[in-house]
Backbone as a chain_set.jsonl record, in Angstrom:
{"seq": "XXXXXXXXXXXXXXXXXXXXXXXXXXXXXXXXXXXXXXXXXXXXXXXXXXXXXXXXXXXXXXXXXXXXXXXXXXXXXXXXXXXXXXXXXXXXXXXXXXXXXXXXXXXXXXX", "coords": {"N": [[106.98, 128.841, 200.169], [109.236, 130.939, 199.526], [108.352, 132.536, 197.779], [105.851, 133.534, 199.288], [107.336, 134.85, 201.227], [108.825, 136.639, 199.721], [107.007, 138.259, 198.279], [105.848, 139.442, 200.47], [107.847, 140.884, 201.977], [108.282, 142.888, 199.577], [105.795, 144.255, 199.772], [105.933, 145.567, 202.355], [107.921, 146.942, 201.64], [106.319, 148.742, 200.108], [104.786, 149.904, 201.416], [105.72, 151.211, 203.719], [107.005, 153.098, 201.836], [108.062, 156.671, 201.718], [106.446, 159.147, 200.34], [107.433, 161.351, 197.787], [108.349, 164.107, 196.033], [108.584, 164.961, 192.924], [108.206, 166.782, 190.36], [108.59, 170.013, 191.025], [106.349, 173.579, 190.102], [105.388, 176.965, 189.48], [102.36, 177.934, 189.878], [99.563, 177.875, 187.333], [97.825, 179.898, 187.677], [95.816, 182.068, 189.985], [93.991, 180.606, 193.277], [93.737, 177.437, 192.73], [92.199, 175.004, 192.81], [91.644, 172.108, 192.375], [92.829, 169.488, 190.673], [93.546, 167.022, 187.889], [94.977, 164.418, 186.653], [95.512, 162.855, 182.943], [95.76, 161.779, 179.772], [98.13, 161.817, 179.501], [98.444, 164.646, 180.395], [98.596, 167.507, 182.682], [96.361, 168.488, 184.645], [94.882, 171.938, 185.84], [92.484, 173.477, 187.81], [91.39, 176.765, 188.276], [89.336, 178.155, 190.609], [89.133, 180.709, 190.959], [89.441, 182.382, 188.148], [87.535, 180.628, 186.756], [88.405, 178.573, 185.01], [90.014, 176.021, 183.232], [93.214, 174.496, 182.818], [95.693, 173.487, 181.002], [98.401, 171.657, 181.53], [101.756, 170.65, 181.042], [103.229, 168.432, 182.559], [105.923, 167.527, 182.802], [107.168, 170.356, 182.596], [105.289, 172.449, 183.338], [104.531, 174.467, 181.876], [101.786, 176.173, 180.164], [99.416, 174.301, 178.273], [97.284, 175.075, 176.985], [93.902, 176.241, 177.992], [90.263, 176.513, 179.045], [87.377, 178.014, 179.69], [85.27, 177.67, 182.028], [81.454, 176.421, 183.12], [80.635, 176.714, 185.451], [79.118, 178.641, 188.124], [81.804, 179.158, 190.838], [83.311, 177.141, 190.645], [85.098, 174.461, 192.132], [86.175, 171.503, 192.388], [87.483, 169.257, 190.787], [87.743, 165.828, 188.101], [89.032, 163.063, 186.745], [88.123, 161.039, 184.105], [89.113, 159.047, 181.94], [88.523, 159.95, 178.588], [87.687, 162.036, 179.546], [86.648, 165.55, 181.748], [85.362, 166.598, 184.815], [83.639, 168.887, 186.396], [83.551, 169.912, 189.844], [81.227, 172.21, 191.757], [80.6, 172.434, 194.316], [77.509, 171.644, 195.006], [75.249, 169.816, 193.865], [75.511, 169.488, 190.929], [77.641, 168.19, 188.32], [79.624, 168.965, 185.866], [80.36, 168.196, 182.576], [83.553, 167.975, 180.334], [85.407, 167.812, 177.506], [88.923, 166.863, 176.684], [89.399, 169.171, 175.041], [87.947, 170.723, 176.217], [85.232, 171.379, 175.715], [82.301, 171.51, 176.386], [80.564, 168.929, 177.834], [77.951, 168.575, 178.495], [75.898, 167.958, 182.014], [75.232, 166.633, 185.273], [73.256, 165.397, 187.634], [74.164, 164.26, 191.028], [73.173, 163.083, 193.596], [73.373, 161.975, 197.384], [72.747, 159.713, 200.016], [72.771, 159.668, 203.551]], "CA": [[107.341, 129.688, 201.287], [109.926, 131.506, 199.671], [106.942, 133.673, 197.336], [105.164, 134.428, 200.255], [108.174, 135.676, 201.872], [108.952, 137.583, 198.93], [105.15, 138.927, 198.268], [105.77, 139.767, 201.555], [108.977, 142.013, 201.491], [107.501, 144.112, 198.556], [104.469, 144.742, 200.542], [106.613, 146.438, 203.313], [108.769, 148.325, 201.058], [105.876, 149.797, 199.385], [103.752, 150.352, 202.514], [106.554, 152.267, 204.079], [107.825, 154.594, 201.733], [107.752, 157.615, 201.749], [106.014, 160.151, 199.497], [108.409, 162.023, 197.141], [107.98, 165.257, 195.443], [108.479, 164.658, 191.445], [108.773, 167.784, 190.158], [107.164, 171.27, 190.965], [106.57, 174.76, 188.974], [104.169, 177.585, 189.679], [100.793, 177.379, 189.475], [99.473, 178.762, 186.159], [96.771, 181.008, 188.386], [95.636, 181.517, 191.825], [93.023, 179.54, 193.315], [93.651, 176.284, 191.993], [91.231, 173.983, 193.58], [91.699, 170.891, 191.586], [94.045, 168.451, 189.601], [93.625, 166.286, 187.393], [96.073, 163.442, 185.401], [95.0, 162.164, 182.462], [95.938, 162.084, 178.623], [99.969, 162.531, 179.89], [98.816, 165.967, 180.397], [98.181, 167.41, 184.247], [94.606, 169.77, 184.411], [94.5, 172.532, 186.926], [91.024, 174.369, 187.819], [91.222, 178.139, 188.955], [88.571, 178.365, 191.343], [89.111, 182.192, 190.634], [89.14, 182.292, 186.774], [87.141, 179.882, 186.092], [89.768, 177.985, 184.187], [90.601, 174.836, 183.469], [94.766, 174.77, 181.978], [96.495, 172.113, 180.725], [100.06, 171.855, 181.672], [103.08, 170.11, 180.826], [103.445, 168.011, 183.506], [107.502, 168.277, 183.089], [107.915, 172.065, 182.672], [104.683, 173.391, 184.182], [103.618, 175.11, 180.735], [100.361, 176.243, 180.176], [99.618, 174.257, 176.584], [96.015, 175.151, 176.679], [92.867, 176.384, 178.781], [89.07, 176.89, 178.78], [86.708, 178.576, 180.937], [84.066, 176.291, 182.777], [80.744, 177.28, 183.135], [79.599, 176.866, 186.622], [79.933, 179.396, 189.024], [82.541, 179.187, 191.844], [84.115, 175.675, 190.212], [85.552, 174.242, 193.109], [86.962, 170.203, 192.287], [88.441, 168.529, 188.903], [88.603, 164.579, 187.707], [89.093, 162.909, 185.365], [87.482, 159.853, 183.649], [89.196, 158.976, 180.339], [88.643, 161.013, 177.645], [86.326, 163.169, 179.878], [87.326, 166.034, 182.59], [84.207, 166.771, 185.299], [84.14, 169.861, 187.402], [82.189, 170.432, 190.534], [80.964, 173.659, 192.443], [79.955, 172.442, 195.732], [76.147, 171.166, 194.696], [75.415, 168.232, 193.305], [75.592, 168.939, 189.63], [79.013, 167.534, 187.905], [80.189, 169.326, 184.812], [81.772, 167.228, 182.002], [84.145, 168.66, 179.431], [85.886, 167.115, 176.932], [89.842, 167.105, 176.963], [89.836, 170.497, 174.664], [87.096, 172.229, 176.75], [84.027, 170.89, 174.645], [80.933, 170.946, 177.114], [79.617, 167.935, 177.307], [76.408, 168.253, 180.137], [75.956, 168.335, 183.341], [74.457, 165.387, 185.72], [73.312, 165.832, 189.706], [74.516, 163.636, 192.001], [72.429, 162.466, 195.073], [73.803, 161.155, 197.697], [71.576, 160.293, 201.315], [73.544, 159.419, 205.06]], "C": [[108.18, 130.877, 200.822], [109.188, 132.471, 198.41], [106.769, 134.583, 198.139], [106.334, 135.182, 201.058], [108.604, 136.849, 201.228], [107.909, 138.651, 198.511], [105.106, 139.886, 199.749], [106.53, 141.325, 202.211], [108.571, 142.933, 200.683], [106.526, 144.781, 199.015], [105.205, 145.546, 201.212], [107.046, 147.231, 202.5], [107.871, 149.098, 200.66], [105.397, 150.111, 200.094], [104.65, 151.386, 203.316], [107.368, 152.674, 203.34], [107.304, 155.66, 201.387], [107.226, 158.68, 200.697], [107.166, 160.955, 198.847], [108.018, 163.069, 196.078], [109.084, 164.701, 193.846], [108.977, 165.519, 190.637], [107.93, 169.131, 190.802], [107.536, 172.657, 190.301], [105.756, 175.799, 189.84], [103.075, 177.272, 189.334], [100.519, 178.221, 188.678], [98.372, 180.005, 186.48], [96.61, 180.86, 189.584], [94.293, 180.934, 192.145], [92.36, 178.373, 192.893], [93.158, 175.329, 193.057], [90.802, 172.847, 193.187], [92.856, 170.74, 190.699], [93.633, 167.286, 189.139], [94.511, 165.291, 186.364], [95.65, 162.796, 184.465], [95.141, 162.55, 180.776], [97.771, 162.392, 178.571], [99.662, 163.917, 180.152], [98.163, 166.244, 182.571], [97.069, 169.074, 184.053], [95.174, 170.145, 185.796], [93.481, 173.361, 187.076], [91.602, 175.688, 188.429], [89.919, 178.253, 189.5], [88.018, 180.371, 190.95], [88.897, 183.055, 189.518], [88.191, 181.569, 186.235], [87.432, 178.959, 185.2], [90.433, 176.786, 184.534], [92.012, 174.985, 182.37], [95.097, 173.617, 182.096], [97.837, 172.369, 180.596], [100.678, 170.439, 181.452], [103.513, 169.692, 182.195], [104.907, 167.888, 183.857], [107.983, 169.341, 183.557], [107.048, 172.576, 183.677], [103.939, 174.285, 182.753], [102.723, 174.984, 180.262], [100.711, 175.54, 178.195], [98.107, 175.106, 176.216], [95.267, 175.568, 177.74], [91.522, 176.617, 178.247], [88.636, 177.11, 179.827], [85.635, 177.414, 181.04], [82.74, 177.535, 183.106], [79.839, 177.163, 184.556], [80.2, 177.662, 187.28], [80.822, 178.678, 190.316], [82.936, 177.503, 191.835], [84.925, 175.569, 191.632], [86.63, 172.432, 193.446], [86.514, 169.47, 190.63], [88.505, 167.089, 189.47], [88.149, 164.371, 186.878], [88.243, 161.584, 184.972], [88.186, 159.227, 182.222], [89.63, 159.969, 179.403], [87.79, 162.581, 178.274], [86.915, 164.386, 181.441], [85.505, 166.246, 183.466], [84.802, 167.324, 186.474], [82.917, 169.788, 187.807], [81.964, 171.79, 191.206], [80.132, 173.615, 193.832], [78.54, 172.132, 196.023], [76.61, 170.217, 194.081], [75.014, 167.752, 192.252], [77.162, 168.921, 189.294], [78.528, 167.986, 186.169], [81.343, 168.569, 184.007], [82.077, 168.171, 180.99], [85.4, 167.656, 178.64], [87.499, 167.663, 177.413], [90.174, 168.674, 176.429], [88.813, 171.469, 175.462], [85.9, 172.235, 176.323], [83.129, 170.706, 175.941], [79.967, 169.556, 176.609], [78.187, 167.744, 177.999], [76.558, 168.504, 180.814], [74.665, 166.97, 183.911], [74.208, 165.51, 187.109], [73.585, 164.158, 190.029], [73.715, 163.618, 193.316], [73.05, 161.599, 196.378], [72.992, 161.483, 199.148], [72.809, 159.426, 202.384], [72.846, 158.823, 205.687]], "O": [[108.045, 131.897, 201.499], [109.953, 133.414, 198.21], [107.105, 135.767, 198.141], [106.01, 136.274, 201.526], [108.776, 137.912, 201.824], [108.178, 139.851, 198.473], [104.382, 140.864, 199.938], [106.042, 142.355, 202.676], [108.491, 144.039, 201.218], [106.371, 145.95, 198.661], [105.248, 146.621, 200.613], [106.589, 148.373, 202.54], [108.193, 150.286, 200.686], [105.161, 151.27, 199.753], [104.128, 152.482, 203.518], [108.523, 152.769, 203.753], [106.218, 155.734, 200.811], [108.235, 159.054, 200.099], [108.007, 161.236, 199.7], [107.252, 162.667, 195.203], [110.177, 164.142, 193.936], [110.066, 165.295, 190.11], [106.715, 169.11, 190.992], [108.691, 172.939, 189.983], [105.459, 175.42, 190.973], [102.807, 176.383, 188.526], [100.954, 179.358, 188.863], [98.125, 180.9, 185.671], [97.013, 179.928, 190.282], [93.492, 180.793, 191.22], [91.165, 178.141, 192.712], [93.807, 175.002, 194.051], [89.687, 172.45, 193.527], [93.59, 171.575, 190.17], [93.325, 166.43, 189.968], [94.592, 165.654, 185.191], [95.181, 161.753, 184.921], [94.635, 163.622, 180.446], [98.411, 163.043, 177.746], [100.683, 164.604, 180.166], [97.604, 165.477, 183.355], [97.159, 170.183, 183.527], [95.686, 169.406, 186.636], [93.567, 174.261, 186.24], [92.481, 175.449, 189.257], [89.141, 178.534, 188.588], [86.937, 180.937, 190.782], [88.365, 184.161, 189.608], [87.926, 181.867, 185.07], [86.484, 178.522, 184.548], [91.101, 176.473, 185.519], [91.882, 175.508, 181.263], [94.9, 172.827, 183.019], [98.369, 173.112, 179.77], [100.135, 169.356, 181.668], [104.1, 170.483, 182.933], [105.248, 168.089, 185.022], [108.806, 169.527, 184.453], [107.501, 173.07, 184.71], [102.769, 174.66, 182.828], [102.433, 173.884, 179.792], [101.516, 175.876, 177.327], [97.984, 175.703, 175.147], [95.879, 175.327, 178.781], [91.451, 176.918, 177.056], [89.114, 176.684, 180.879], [85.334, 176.523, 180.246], [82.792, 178.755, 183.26], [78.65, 177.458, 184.681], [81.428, 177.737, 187.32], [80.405, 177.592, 190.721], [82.864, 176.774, 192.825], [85.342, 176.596, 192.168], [87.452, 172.227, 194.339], [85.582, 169.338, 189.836], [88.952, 166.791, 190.577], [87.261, 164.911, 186.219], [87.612, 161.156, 185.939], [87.328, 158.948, 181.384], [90.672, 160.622, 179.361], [87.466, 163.646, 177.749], [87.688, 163.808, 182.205], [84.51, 166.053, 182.767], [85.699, 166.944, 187.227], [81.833, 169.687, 187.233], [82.929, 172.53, 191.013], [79.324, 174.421, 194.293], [78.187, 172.287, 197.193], [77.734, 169.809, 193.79], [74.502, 166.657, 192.018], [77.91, 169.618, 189.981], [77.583, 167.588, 185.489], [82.516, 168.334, 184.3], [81.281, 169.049, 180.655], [86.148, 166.9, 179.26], [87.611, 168.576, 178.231], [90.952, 169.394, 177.053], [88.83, 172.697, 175.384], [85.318, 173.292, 176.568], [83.292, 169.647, 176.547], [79.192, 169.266, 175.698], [77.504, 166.723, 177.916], [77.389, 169.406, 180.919], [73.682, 166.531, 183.315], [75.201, 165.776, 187.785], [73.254, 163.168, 189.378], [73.954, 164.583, 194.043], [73.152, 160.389, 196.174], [72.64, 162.59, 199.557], [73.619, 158.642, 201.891], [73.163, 158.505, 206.832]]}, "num_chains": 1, "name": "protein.A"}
């Protein structure tokens, strides 16, 4: 009984609390239309550049970027070792963590 009461308690605390801001910086461009976490580092897409940047999830400093090659990139995740941008159709762009094209794969999906 005194588990489940406890199993129980933890459940609540984590179910009600509240969201908390972590840290925040500028955004390394405008029209960032994706995020991704993955490698300790935090990916942001520029919708506008074409640009995927890798920041310093502490500071906010750009360590790195590469351009993406679909037009009007629009959503970032991650998988692993692998980053995959989309553009609003239903092919999915993978890229390695430095920017390395790896393909492209469609997606189907029926309602």
């Amino acid at each position: 009984m005194k588990i489940c009461f406890g199993i129980c308690a933890v459940l609540v605390m984590a179910l009600s609390a509240q969201p908390q801001v972590v840290n925040s910086f500028d955004a390394p461009d405008t029209g960032i239309s994706g995020l991704a976490f993955t490698d300790g580092s935090l990916f942001a897409l520029s919708s506008v550049s074409q640009t995927v940047f890798r920041l310093d999830p502490a500071t906010g400093v750009v360590q790195d970027s590469f351009i993406v090659s679909p037009t009007g990139p629009d959503g970032l995740g991650d998988a692993g070792s692998l980053l995959y941008v989309t553009n609003g159709t239903s092919n999915v762009y993978k890229y390695t963590l430095d920017g390395t094209a790896q393909g492209s794969t469609s997606l189907y999906c029926a309602g």
